[in-house]
VEXMI-526784 format. One line per 8 residues: number of its first residue (from 1); their letters; for each residue x, y, z of C-alpha. Coordinates in nm, 2 decimals. Example, Ala and Ser with C-alpha at 12.3 -4.5 7.8 and 13.67 -1.06 7.14 Angstrom:
2
1) AS) 1.23:-0.45:0.78 | 1.37:-0.11:0.71;
***
This chain:
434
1) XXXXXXXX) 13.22:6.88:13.69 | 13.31:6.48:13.54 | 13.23:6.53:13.16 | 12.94:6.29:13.14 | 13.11:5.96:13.01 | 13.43:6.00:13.12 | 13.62:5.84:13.43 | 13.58:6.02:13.73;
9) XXXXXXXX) 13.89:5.86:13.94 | 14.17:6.11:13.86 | 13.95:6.38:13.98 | 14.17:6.34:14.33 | 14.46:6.43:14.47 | 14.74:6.23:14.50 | 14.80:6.15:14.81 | 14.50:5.95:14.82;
17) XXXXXXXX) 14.66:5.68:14.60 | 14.97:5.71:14.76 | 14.79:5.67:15.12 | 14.59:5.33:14.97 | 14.94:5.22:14.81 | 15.09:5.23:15.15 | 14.76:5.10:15.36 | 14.78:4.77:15.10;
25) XXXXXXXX) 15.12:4.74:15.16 | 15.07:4.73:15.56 | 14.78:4.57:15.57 | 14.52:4.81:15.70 | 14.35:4.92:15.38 | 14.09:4.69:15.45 | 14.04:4.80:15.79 | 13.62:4.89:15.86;
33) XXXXXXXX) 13.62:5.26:15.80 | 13.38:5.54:15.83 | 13.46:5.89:15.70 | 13.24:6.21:15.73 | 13.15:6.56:15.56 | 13.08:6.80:15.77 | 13.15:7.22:15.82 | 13.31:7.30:16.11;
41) XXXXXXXX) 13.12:7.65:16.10 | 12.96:7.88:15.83 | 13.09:8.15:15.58 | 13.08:8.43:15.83 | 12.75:8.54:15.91 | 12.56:8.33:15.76 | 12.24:8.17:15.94 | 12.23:7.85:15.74;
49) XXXXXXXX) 12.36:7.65:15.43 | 12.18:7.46:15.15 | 12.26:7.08:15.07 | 12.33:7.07:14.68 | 12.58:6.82:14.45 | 12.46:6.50:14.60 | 12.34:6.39:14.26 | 12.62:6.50:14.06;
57) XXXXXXXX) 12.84:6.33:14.35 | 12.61:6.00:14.31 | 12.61:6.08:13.89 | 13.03:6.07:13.92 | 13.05:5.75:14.11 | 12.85:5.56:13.84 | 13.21:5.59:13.65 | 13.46:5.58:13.90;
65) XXXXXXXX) 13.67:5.36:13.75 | 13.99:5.29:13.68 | 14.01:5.20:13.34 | 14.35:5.13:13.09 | 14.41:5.44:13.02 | 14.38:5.60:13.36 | 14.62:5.30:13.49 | 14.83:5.36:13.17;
73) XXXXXXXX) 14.88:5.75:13.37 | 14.93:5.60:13.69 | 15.20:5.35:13.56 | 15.37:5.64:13.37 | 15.39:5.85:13.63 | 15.49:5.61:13.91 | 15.23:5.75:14.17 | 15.16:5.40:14.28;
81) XXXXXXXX) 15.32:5.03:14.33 | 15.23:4.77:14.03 | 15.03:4.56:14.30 | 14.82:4.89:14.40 | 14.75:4.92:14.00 | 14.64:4.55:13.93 | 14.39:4.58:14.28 | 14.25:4.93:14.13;
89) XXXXXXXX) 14.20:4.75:13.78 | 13.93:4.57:13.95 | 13.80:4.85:14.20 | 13.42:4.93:14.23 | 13.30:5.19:14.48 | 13.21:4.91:14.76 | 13.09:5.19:14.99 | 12.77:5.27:15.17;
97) XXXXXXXX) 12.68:5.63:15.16 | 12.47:5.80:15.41 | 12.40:6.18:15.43 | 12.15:6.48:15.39 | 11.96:6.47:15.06 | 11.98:6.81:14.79 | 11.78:7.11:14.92 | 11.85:7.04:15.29;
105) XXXXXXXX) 11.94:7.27:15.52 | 12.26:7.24:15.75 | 12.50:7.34:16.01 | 12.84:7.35:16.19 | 12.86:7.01:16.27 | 12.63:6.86:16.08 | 12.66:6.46:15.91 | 12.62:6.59:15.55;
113) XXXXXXXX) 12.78:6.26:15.40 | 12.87:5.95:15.57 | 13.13:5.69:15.35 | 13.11:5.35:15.52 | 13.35:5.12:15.35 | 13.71:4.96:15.39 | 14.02:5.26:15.42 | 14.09:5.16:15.13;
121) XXXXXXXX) 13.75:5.24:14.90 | 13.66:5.47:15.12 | 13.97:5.70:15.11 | 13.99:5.72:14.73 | 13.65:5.94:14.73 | 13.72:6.18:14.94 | 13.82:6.49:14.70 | 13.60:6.40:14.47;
129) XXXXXXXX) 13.29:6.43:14.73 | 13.46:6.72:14.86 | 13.53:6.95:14.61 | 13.17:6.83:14.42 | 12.98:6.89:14.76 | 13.20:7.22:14.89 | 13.12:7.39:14.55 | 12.74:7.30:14.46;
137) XXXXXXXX) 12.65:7.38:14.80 | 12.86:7.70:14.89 | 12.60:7.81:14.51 | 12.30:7.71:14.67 | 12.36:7.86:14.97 | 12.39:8.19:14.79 | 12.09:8.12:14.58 | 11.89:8.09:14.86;
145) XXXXXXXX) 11.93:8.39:15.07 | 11.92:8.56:14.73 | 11.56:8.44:14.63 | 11.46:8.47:14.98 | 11.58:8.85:14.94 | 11.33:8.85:14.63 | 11.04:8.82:14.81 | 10.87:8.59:14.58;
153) XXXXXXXX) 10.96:8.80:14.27 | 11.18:8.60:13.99 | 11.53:8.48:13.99 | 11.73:8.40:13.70 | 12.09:8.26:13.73 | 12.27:8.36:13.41 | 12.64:8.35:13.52 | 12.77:8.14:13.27;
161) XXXXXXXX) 13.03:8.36:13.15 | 13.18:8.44:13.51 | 13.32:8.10:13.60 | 13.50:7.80:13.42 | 13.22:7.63:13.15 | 13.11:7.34:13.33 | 13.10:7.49:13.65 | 12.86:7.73:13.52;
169) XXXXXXXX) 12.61:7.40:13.45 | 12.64:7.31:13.80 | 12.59:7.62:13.94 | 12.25:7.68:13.75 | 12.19:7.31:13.89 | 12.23:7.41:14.27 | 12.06:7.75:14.19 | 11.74:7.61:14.02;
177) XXXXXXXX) 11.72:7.35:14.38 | 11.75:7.70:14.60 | 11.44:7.83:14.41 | 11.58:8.04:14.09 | 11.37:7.98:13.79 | 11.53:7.97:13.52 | 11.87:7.97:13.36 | 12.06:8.15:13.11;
185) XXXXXXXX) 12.27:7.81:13.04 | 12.18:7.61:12.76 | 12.37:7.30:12.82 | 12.21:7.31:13.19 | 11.86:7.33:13.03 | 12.02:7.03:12.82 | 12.13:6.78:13.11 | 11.90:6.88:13.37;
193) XXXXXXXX) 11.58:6.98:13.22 | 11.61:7.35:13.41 | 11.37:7.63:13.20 | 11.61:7.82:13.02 | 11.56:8.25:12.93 | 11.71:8.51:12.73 | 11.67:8.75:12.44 | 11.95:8.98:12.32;
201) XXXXXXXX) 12.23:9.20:12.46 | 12.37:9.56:12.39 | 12.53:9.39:12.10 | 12.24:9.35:11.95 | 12.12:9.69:11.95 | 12.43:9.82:11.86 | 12.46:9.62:11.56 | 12.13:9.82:11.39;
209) XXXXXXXX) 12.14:10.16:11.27 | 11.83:10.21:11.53 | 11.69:10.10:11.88 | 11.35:10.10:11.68 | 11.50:9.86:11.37 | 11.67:9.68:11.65 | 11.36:9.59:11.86 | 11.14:9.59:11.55;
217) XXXXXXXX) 11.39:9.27:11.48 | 11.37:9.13:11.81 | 10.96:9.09:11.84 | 10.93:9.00:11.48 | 11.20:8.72:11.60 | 11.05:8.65:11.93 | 10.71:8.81:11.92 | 10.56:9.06:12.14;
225) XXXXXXXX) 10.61:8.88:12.48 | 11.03:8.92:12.44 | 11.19:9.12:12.68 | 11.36:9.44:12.55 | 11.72:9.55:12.64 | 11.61:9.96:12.71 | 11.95:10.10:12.88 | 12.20:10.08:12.55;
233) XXXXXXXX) 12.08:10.51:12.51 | 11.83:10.70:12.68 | 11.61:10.48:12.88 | 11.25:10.67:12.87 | 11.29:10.76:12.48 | 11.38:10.28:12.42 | 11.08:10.25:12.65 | 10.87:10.47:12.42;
241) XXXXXXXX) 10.99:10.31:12.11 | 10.96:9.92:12.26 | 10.56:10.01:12.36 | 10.51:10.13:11.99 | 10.69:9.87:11.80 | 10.53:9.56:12.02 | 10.22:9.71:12.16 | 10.11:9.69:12.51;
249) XXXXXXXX) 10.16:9.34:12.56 | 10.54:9.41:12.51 | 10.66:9.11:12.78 | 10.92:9.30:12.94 | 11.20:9.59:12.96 | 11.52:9.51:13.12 | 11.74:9.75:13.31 | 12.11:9.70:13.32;
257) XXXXXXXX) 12.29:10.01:13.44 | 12.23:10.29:13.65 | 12.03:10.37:13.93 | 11.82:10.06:13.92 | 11.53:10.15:14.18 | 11.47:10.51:14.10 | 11.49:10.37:13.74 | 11.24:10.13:13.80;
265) XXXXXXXX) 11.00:10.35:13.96 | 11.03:10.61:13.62 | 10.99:10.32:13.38 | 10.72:10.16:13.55 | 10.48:10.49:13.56 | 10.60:10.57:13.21 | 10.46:10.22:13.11 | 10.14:10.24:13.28;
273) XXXXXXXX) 10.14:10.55:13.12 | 10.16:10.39:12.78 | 9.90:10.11:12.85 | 10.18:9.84:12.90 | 10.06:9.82:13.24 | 10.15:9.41:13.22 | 10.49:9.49:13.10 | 10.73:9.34:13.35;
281) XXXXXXXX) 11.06:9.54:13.49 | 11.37:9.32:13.47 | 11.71:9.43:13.64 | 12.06:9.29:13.62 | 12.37:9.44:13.70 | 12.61:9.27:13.95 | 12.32:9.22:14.20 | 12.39:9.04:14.48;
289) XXXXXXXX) 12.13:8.95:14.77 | 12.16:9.27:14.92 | 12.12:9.49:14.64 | 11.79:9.27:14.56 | 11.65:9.33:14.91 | 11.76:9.67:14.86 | 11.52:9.69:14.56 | 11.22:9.47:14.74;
297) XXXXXXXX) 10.97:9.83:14.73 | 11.05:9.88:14.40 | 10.84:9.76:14.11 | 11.05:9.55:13.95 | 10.95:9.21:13.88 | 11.26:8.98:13.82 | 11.64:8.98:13.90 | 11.87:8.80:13.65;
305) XXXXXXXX) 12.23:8.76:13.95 | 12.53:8.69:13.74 | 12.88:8.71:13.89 | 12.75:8.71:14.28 | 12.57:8.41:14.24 | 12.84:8.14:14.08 | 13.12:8.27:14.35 | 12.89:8.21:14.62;
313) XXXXXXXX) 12.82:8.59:14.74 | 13.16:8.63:14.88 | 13.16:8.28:15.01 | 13.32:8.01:14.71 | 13.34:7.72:14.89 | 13.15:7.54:15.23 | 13.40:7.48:15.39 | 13.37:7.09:15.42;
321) XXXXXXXX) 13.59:6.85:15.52 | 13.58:6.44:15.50 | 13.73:6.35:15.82 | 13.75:5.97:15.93 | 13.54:5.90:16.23 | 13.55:5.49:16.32 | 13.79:5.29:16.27 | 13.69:4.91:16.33;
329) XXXXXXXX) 13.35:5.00:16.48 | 13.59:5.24:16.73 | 13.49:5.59:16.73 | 13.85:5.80:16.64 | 13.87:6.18:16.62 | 14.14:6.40:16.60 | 14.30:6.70:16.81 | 14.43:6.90:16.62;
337) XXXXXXXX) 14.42:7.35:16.73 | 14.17:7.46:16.56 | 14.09:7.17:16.34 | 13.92:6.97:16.59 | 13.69:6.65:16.51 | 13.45:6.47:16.66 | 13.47:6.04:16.69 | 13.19:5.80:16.58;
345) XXXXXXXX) 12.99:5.71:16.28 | 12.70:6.03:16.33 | 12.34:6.07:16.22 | 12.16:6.39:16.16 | 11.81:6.47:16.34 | 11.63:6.79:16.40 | 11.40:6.87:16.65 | 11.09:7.03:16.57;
353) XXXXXXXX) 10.84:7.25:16.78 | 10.49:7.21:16.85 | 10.43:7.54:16.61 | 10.65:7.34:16.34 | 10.95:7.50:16.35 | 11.30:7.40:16.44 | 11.47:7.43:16.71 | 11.78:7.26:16.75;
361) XXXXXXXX) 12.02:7.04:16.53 | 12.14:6.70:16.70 | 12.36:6.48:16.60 | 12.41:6.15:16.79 | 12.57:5.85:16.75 | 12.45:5.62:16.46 | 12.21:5.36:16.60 | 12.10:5.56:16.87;
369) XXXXXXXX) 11.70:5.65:16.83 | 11.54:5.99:16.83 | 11.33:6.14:17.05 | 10.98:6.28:17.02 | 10.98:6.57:16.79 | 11.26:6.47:16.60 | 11.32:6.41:16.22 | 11.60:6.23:16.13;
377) XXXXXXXX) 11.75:6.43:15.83 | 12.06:6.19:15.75 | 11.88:5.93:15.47 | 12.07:5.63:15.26 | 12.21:5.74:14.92 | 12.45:5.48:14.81 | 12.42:5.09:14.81 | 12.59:4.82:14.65;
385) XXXXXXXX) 12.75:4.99:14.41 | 12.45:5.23:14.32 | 12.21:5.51:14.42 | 11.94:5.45:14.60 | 11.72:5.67:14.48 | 11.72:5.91:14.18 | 11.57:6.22:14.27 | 11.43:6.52:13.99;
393) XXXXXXXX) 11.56:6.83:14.03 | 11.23:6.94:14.13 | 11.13:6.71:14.41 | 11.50:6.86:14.59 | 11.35:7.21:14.51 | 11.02:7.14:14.73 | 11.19:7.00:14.96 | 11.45:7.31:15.00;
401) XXXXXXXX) 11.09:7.46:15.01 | 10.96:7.31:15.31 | 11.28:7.27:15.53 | 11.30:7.67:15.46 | 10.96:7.73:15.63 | 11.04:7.51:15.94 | 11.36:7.74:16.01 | 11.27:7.98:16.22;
409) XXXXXXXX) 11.20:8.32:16.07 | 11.53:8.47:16.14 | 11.67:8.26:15.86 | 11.58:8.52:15.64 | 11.78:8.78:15.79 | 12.09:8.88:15.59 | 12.23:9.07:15.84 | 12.53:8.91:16.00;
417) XXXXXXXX) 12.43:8.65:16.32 | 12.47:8.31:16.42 | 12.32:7.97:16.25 | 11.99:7.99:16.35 | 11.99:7.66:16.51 | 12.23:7.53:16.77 | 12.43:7.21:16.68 | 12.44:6.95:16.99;
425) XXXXXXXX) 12.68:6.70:16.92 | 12.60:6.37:17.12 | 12.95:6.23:17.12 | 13.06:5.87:17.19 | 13.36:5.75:17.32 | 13.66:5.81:17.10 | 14.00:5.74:17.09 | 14.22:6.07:16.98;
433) XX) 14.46:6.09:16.65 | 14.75:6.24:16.66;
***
C-alpha cells in the first residue's frame, strides 16, 4: 500500500520503464493503446470474486509522479535513457480508466479495469493496478464467502499481525466492503473511517495475580458491556467469575481455544443460567469460512477471522493480468498455450432474469449496446487526470450487498463448483501477437 503522500511511480517493475525507454526511442510510445484487467479463471472452486482496491488504485494515481528524487534513482541506476527521464519529469497519468466499481462481483473473463491512453502512459501503470487490484480483491473475495458463511451473525477482521503492516490496512479496507463490521486495525479505523473493536488478550490476564482482579480491571476500564477473554484457565469457573464481577449485562465472553461449538453450547446454557442471557458468545481461533459454517447451529454470535482472512483463504492473489487489447483502434490479442487473450477494447454487462437474478456475464465489444435485461457493469473511473467519482466505503458495501442477492443462490455454496455464471465473450476481429 503507497504511504499516503509519497510518490507512487517506483511501485513497478522495471521493465516497464525499460519498455517506454525503448517505445520513445522507436517511436510507437504514443501509439492509441488500450490495456485490460481481467482473470483468466478463479482460485479453484470458487463461484465468484469480489471487486475491491479501485479506490486505493484511484488514491495512488493522485501522486504518480516522478519527482527529483525518484529521477535522481532512475539516473543513478541507469534503468532508463536521459531523454526518457526529462519526458517522465513532466509525466501525468493522461489515461482514461474504465472498469467495475468496489463491491462488484466478477468472473473469468471479465473487463475489471480498462486503461485507455498512449503505450507509453498506459504501460507505466500496469503493476501498480495489478498488484493493488490482485491483492484487495483476492481479501474481499475471502471476506465474502466468509460472512456469507455467518449467516448474518458478526464478522470482525483483526489480522493485523499476520501480514506486512500496511497490508493489514487494506485488507480491513476490502473486508469491511465484503460485509465485516468492524476491524481490529487502528490505523484502518484512522484513514478509512471503518468501526474499530477490541478489549484485552491472554496477556492481560496473565499479568494479574487473578482472572477476577483481571476482569475486575477490564470493566472498571471499559465498563460492563467489554467483552471478556474466558479461555486463559478453566472456561465455566472465568465465566462464573466475569457474570459476578460485571453483572448480567456483562457484553460478551470470547472463546479462543478448544472445541469451539461444544464450548459454545456449555457457555451459553451456563450464562442463561446466570441471568446473562444478553451476553454474546465470541469465537476466534484460525477460523476460516468453513469452520464458521461449521459453527452456523451453534449459539455463538460473532467470529473475529485473523490469519485466513488477510491470505485470502488459501487463495493470496486474483489472479489478474493487464493485457493490451487495441492497438490504434485495432483489436490485438495474444496466443500464447495457456495464456491466451482475447482482442478489442471490452465492456462488462450482465444479464438479469425476470425473477431478478443473473444469469449470464457478457462481455462485448466497447460501443456495442446491450440488450434487454442487461446492466452494464463496466462504469468510468478515471478522467483527465482525476477520479470521477469518490465513493464511501459504505456506498461500495451496499452495493456488494445488492449484486450478492442477484447471484443466483448457489453463490453461497462453499463447496467446490464452477463460477456461478457463464462468461460469453463477444469477440471482435483481432489481429494475433506473437
Amino acid at each position: 500500500m503507497p504511504v499516503p503522500g509519497a510518490s507512487t511511480a517506483l511501485l513497478t517493475d522495471h521493465y516497464e520503464l525499460t519498455m517506454l525507454d525503448a517505445a520513445l526511442q522507436d517511436g510507437t510510445a504514443g501509439r492509441a493503446c488500450s490495456f485490460e484487467v481481467f482473470a483468466r479463471h478463479l482460485p479453484q472452486g470458487r463461484r465468484y470474486g469480489v471487486v475491491a482496491g479501485t479506490g486505493r488504485l484511484l488514491d495512488a494515481l493522485a501522486t504518480f509522479r516522478f519527482d527529483d528524487a525518484v529521477l535522481a534513482h532512475l539516473d543513478d541506476a541507469h534503468v532508463v535513457s536521459q531523454h526518457t527521464l526529462g519526458y517522465l519529469a513532466s509525466w501525468e497519468p493522461r489515461v482514461a480508466i474504465d472498469g467495475y466499481p468496489e463491491g462488484e462481483c466478477y468472473f473469468p473473463g471479465s473487463p475489471v479495469l480498462v486503461v485507455d491512453g498512449s503505450f507509453g502512459d498506459a504501460v507505466l501503470l500496469e503493476t501498480l493496478a495489478l498488484s493493488i487490484l490482485n491483492h484487495d480483491s483476492a481479501i474481499a473475495s475471502a471476506a465474502s464467502r466468509m460472512v456469507v458463511a455467518a449467516e448474518g451473525r458478526r464478522c470482525i477482521e483483526m489480522g493485523s499481525r499476520r501480514t506486512h503492516e500496511e497490508a493489514a490496512v487494506a485488507c480491513a479496507r476490502s473486508a469491511y466492503i465484503a460485509g465485516f463490521s468492524a476491524t481490529s486495525n487502528l490505523e484502518a479505523g484512522r484513514r478509512y473511517g471503518i468501526p474499530t473493536s477490541g478489549t484485552s488478550a491472554h496477556a492481560f490476564t496473565l499479568l494479574h495475580d487473578t482472572e477476577r482482579e483481571a476482569f475486575a480491571s477490564q470493566v472498571a476500564a471499559l465498563g460492563p458491556d467489554t467483552t471478556v477473554l474466558v479461555d486463559t484457565y478453566d472456561v465455566e469457573a472465568a465465566v462464573r467469575v466475569a457474570v459476578e464481577v460485571a453483572g448480567p449485562a456483562l457484553g460478551a465472553v470470547r472463546l479462543d481455544s478448544g472445541d469451539l461449538g461444544s464450548l459454545a453450547v456449555r457457555v451459553r446454557e451456563l450464562l442463561d443460567s446466570l441471568g446473562a442471557t444478553d451476553t454474546r458468545i465470541v469465537v476466534t481461533s484460525d477460523l476460516d469460512e468453513q469452520s464458521i459454517k461449521g459453527l452456523a447451529h451453534c449459539p455463538i454470535d460473532g467470529y473475529g477471522v485473523g490469519t485466513s482472512l488477510v491470505t485470502g483463504s488459501g487463495a493470496p492473489t486474483a489472479g489478474f493480468v493487464y493485457k493490451l487489447v487495441s492497438v490504434d483502434g485495432r483489436p490485438v490479442a495474444k496466443r500464447s498455450t495457456g495464456k491466451p487473450s482475447v482482442g478489442g477494447r471490452k465492456v462488462g454487462w450482465r444479464l438479469i432474469g425476470a425473477d431478478g437474478k443473473a444469469t449470464l456475464e457478457r462481455v462485448r465489444p466497447s460501443g456495442a449496446p446491450g440488450e434487454p435485461g442487461e446492466r452494464r457493469v463496466s462504469v468510468p473511473l478515471f478522467r483527465s487526470g482525476e477520479a470521477v467519482v469518490r465513493e464511501r466505503l459504505s456506498e461500495a458495501r451496499e452495493r456488494h450487498q445488492r449484486v450478492l442477492a442477484e447471484l443466483p443462490a448457489t453463490a453461497e455454496q462453499l463447496s467446490r463448483g464452477t463460477p456461478v455464471l457463464r462468461t460469453e465473450v463477444v469477440s471482435a476481429a483481432q489481429e494475433e501477437l506473437p
